[in-house]
N, C-alpha and C positions, 0 to 999 in steps of 0.2 A: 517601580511596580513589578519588574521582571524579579529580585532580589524575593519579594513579595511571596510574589507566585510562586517563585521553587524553594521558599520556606515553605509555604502551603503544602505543595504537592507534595514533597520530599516528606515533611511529621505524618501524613495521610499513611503512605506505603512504610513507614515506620512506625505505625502504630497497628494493634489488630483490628483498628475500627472501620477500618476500607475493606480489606479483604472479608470480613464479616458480613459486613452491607453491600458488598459486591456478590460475594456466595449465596445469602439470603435472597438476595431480590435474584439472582438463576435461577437457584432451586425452585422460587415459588412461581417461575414464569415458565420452567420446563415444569412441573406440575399442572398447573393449569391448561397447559396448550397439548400435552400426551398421555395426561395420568386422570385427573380428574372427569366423568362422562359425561356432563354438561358442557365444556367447554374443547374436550379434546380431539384434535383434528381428525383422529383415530376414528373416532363413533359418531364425526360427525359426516363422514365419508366424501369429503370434497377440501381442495388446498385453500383454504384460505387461513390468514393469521387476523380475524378479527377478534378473537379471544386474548391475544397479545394485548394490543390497541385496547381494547376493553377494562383490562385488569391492571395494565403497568400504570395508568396515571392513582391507581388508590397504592399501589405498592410503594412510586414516588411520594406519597405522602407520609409514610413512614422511612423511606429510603433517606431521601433528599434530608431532612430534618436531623438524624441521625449523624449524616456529613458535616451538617452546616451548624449544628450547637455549638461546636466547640469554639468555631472560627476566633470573636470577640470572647463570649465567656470564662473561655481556660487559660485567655491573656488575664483578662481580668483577675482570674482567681491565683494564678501564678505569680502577679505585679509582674507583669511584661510588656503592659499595655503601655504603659507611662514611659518606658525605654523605648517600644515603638515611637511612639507621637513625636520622640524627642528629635529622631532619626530628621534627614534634610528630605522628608516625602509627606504631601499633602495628604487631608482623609481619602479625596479622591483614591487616590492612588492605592490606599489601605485596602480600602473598600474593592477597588476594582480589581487588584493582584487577590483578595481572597476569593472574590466570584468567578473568577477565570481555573482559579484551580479546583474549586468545590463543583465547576462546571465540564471542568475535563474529567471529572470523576464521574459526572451524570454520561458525559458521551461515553467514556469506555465500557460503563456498564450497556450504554445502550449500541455500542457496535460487535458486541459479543454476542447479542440477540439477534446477531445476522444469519446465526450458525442454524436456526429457527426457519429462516429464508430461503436459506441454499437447501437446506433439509426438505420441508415444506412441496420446493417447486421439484425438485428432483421425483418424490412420491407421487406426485401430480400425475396427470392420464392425459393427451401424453405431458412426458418430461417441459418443463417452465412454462404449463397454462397455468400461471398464477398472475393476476392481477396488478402487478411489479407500478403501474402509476399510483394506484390507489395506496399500496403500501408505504411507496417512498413520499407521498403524501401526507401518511399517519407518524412516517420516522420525522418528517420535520414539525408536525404537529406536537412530537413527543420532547423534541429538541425544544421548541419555545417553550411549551409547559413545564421542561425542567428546569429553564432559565429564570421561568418567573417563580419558581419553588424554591431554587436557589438565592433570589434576591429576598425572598418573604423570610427563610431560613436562619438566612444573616442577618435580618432587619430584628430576629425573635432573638438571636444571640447577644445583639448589642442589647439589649434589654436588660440583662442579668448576669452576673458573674457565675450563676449554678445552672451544667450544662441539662439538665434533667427539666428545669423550670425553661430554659429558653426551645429542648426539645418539645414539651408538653403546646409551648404557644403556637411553636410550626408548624405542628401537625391540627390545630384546632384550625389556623389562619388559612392554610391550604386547601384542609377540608371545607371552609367556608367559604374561600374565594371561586372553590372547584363545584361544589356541590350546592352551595349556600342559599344562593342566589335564584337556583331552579326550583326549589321548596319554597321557598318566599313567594317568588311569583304562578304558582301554584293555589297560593291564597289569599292572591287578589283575583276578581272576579272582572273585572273592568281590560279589554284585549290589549290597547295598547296601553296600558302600563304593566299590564302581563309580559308584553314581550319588551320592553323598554328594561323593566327586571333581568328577565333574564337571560339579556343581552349583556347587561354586567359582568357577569358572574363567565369563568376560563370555559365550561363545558361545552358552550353553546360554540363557540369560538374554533376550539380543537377537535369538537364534532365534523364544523365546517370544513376546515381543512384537512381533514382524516379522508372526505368524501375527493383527494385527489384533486380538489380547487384550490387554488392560491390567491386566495382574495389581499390584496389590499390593504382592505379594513380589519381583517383576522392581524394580518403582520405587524397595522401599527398597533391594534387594540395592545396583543403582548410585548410588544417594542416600549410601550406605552406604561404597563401593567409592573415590567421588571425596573423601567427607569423611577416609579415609583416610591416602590418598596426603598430603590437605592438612596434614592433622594432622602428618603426617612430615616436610614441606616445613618446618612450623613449629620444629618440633623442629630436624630440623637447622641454620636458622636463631637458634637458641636457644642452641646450642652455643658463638656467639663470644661470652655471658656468664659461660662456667661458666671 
């Protein structure tokens, strides 16, 4: 799995597709949080990064998807995949060395968003009145949510050997599991299958845990949500034995 993983990570920084999707999702998070006047901390005259928190899990949905096409699809397309399989490492293994690296790529974009923080509290009145539990509450909210984007990402890659068609599913699959869920239950009229709905669905979930609680039930939901997606990854990878 380690061999794996720093194949993974090592094609990522050797390609322009990380530093691209790393640059992109800065740029659009330091625009939105100092440039933009709806959301910027600037006009909105008090420290808080909820505009961050706000904006990065729809950024992730194009970010995360981006990383995670190529994972299976460009084995695929390149006949590399069949040289893997052959290798003395289970799909397990496959599977878990690519999400550990497509997942180190989600943290380093998101521990460069620190720079945000230290900024943030320093402008504050006085200097670090900023709400640092709630924050580091929405940074682990953002950690699961990436994890389980990343397990949907790869689950949309084994799907297809063309990385544009397994990018197109991630971002439809993210959107739906992120967003999907709260629209649906929206129109049903009846409460508790209103909230039963959209209790499914990641929003409600990384909402909770943004709010600086650490439930529980938020941890296994996405504990839950990413072992999923894996489980399916696996499966469809299982298929070239049947």
């Amino acid at each position: 799995m380690l061999a794996i993983f720093s194949k993974e990570l090592s094609g990522f920084f050797s390609s322009l597709v990380a530093y691209i999707a790393i640059g992109l999702f800065l740029m659009m998070t330091g625009l939105f949080l100092w440039v933009f006047p709806d959301s910027s901390i600037l006009e909105n005259g008090y420290a808080s990064l909820d505009s961050l928190f706000a904006i990065v899990p729809f950024l992730f949905m194009f970010l995360i998807p981006a990383i995670t096409m190529r994972s299976f699809a460009e084995e695929r397309k390149d006949g590399t995949f069949e040289l893997l399989v052959t290798r003395p490492v289970s799909d397990g293994q496959i599977i878990a060395g690519k999400f550990f690296a497509c997942f180190a790529l989600v943290l380093f974009s998101l521990l460069l968003t620190l720079i945000y923080y230290f900024t943030t509290s320093e402008l504050s009145t006085p200097s670090g009145n900023i709400d640092s539990g709630a924050i580091i509450g929405s940074y682990i909210g953002l950690l699961l949510l990436g994890g389980a984007f990343v397990a949907i990402g790869i689950f949309a890659s084994s799907l297809s050997n063309n990385q544009i068609i397994s990018f197109a599913i991630s971002v439809f699959l993210c959107f739906f599991a992120f967003s999907g869920f709260d629209s649906l239950s929206q129109l049903i009229s009846l409460q508790f299958v209103d909230t039963l709905v959209s209790a499914i669905g990641i929003n409600e979930h990384y909402q909770s845990i943004g709010r600086g609680v650490l439930d529980s039930r938020d941890l296994f939901y996405f504990l839950s949500f990413t072992s999923l997606f894996l489980m399916l990854t696996k499966t469809v990878l299982g298929t070239r034995k049947w």
